[in-house]
N, CA, C and O atoms as a MOPAC input file, in Angstrom:
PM7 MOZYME 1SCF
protein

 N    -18.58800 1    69.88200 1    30.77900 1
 C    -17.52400 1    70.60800 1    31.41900 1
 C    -16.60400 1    69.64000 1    32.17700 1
 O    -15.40600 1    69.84700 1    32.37200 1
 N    -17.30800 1    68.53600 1    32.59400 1
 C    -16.51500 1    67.41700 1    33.58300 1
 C    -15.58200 1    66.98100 1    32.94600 1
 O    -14.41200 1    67.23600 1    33.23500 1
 N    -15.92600 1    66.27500 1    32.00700 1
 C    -15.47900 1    65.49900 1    30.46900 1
 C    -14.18400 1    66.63100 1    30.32900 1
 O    -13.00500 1    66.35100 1    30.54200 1
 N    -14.59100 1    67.67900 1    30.00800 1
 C    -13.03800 1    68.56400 1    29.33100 1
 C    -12.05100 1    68.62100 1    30.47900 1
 O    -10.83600 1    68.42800 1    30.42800 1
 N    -12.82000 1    68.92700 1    31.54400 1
 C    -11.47100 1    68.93800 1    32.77100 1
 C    -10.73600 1    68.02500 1    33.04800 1
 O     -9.51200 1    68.14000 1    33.11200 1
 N    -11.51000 1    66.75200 1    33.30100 1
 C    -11.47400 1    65.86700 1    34.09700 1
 C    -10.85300 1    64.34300 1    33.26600 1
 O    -10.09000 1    63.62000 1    33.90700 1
 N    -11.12100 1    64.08400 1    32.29900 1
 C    -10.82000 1    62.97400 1    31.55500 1
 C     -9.57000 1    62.49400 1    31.37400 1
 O     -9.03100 1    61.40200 1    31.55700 1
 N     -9.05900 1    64.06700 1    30.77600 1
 C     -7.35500 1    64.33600 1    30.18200 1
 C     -6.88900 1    63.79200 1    31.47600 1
 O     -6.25800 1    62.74300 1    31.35100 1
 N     -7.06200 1    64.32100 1    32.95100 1
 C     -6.03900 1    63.92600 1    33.40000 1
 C     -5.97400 1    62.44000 1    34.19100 1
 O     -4.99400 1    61.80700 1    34.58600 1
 N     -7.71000 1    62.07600 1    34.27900 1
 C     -7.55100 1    60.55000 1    34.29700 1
 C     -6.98300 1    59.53500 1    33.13300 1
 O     -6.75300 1    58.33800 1    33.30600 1
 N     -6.84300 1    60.11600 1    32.16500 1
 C     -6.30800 1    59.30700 1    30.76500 1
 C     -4.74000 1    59.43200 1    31.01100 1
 O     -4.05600 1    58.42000 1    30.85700 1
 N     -4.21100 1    60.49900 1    31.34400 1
 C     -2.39800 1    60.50000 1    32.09700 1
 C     -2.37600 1    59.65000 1    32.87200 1
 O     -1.48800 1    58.80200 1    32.77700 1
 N     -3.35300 1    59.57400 1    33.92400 1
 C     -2.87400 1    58.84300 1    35.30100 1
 C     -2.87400 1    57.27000 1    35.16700 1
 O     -2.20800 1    56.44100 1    35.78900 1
 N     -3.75700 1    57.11200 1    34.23200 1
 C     -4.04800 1    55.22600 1    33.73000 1
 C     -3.21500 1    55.30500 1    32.51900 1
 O     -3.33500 1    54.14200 1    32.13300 1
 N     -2.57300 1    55.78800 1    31.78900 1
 C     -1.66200 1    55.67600 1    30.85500 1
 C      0.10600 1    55.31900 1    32.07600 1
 O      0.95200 1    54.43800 1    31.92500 1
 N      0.05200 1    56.09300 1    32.82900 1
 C      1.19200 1    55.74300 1    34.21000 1
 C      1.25700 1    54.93100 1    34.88400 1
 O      2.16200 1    54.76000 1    35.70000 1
 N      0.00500 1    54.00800 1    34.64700 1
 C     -0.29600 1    53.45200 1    36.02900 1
 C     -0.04100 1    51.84100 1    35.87700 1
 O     -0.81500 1    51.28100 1    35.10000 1
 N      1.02200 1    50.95800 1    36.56800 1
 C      1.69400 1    49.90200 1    36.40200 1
 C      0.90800 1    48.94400 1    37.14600 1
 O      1.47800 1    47.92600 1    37.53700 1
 N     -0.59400 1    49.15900 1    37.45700 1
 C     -1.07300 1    48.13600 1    38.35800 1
 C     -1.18600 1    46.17000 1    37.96700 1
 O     -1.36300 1    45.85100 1    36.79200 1
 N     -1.11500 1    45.51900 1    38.60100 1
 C     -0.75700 1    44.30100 1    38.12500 1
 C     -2.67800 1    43.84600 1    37.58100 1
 O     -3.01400 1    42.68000 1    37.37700 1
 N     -3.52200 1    44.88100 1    37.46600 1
 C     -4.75300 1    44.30800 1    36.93500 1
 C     -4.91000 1    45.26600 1    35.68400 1
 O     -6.02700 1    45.60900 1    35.29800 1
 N     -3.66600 1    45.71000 1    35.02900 1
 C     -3.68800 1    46.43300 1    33.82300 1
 C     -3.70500 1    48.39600 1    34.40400 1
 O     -3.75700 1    48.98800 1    35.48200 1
 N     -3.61800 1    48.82900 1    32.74600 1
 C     -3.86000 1    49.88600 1    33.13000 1
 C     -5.00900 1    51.03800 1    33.23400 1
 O     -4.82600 1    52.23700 1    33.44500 1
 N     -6.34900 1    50.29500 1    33.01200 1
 C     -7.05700 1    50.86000 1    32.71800 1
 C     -8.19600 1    50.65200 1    33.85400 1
 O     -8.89800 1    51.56800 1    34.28200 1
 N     -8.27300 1    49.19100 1    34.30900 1
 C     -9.22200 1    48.05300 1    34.84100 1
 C     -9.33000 1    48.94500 1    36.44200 1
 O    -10.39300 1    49.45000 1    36.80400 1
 N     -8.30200 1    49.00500 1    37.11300 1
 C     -8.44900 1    50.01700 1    38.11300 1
 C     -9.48400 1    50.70200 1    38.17800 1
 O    -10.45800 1    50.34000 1    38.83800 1
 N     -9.41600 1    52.41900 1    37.12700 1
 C     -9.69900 1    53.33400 1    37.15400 1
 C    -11.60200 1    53.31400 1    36.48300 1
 O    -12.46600 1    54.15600 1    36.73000 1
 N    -11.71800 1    52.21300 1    35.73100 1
 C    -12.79200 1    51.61300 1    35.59400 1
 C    -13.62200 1    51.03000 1    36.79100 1
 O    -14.84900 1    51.01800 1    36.69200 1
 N    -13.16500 1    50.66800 1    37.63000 1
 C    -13.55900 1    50.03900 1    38.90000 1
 C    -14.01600 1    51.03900 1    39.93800 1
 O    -14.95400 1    51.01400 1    40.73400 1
 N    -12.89500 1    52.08800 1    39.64200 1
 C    -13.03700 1    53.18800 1    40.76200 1
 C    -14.53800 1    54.20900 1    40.24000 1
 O    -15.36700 1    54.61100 1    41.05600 1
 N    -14.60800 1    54.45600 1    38.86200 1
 C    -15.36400 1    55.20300 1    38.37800 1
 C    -16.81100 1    54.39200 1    38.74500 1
 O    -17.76700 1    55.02800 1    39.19000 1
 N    -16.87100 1    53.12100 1    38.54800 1
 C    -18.18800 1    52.56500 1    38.48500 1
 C    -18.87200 1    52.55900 1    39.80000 1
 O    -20.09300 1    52.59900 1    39.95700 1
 N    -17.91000 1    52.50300 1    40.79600 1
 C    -18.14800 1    52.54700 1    42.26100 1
 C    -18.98000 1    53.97800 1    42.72900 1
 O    -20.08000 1    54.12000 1    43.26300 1
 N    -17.72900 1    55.18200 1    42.18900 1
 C    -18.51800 1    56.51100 1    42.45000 1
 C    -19.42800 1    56.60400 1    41.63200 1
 O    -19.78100 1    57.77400 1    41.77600 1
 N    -20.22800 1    56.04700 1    40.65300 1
 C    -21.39400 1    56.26100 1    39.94400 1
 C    -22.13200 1    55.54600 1    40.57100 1
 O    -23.27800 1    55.99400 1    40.56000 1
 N    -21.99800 1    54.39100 1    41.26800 1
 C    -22.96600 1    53.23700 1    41.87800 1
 C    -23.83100 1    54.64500 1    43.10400 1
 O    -24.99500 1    55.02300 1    43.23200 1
 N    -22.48400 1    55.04600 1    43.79700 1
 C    -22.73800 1    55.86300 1    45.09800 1
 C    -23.66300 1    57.00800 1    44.86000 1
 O    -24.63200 1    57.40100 1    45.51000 1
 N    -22.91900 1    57.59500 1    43.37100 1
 C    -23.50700 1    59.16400 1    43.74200 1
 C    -25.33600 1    58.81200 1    43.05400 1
 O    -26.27400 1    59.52800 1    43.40500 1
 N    -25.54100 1    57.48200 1    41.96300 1
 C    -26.84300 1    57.08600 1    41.68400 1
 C    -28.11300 1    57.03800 1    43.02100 1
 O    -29.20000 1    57.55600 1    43.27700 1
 N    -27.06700 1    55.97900 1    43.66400 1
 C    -27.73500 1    55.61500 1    44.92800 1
 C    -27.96400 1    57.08700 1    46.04800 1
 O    -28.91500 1    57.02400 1    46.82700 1
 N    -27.24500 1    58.10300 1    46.06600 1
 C    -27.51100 1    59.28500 1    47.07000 1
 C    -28.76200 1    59.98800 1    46.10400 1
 O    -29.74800 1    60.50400 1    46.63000 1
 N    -28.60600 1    59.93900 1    44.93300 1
 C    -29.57500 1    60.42200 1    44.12600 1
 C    -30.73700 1    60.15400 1    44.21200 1
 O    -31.55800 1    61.04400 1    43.99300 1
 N    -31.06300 1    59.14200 1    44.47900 1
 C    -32.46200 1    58.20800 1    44.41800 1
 C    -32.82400 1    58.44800 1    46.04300 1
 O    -33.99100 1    58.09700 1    46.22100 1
 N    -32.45900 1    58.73500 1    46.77900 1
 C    -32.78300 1    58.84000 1    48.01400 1
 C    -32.44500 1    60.24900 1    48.94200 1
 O    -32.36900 1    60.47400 1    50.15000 1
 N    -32.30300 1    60.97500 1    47.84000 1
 C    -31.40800 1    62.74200 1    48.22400 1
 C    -33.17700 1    63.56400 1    48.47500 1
 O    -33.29900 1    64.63000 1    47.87200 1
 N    -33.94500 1    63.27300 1    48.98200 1
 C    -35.58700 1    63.66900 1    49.14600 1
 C    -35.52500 1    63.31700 1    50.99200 1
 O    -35.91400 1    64.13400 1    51.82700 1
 N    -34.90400 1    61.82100 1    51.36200 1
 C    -34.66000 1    61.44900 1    52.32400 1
 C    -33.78300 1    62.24100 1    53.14500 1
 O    -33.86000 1    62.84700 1    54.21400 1
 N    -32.92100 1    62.01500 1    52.26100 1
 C    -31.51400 1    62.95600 1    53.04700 1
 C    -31.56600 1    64.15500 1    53.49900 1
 O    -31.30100 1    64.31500 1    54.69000 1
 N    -31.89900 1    65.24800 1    52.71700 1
 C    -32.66300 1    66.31400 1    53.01300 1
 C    -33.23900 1    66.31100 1    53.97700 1
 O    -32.80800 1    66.84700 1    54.99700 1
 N    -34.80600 1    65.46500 1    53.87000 1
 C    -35.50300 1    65.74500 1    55.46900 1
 C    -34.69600 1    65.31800 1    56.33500 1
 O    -35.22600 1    65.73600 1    57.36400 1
 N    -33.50700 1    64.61400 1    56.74100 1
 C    -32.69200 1    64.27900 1    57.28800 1
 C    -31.70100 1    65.46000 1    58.41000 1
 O    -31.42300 1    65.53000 1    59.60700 1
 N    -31.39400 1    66.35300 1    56.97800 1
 C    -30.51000 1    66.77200 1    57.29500 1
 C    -31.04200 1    68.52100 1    57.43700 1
 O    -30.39400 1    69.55900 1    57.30800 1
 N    -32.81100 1    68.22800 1    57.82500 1
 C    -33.22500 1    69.71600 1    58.85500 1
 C    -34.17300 1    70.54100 1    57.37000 1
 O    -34.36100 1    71.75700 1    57.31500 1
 N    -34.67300 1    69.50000 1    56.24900 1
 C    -35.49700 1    69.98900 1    55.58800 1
 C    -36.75800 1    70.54700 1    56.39700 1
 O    -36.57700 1    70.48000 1    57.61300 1
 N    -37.91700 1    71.05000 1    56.04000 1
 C    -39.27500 1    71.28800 1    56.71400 1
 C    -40.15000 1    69.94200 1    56.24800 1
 O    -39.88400 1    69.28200 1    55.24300 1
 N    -41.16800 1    69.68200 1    57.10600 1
 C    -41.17200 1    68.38800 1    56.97800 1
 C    -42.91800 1    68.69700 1    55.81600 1
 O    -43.57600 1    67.79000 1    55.30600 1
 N    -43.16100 1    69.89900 1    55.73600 1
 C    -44.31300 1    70.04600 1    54.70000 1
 C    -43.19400 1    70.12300 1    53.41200 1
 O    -43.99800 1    69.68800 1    52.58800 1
 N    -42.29600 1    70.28100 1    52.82400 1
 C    -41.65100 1    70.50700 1    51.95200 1
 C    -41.48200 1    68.50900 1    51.69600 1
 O    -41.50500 1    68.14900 1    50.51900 1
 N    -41.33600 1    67.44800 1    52.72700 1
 C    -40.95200 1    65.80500 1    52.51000 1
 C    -42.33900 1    65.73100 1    51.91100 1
 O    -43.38400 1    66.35500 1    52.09100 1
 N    -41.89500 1    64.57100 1    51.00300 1
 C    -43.06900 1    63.64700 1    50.66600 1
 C    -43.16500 1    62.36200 1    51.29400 1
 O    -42.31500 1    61.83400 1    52.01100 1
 N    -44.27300 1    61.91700 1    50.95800 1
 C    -44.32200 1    60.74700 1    51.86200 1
 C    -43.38300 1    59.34200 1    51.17900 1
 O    -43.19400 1    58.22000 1    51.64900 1
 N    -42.99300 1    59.88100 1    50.07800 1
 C    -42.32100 1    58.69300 1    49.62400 1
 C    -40.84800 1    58.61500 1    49.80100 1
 O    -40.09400 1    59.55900 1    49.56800 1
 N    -40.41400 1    57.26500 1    50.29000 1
 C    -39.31200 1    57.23500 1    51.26500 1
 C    -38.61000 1    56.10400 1    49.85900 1
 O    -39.13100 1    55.01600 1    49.61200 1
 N    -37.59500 1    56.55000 1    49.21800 1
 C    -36.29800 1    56.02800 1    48.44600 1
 C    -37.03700 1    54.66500 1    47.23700 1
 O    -36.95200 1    54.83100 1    46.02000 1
 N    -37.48200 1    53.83600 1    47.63500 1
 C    -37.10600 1    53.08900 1    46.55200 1
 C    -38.40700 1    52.54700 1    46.24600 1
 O    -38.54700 1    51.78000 1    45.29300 1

């Protein structure tokens, strides 16, 4: 569903886009970053949770990595 929404109009915006590191290299950079992030919240979203007022019989004892 991401892919159908979402692609088309990043493929306009880097087809427009006059940056002096090309037009693509940007938006490649930007994407790899939010995948680095949302991987990394992923792997540690057990943490976050108890963090953020989980019950603490619901945590495991294993803490991210």
């Amino acid at each position: 569903m991401m892919c159908r929404n979402v692609l088309p109009c990043v493929r306009i915006w880097s087809d427009k886009c006059s940056s002096k590191y090309g037009r693509r290299r940007p938006f490649i950079l930007a994407g790899s970053l939010m995948i680095s992030v949302a991987v990394t919240i992923i792997g540690f979203s057990a943490d976050i949770g108890y963090l953020l007022g989980d019950a603490d019989e619901d945590h495991r004892n294993f803490k991210g990595t």
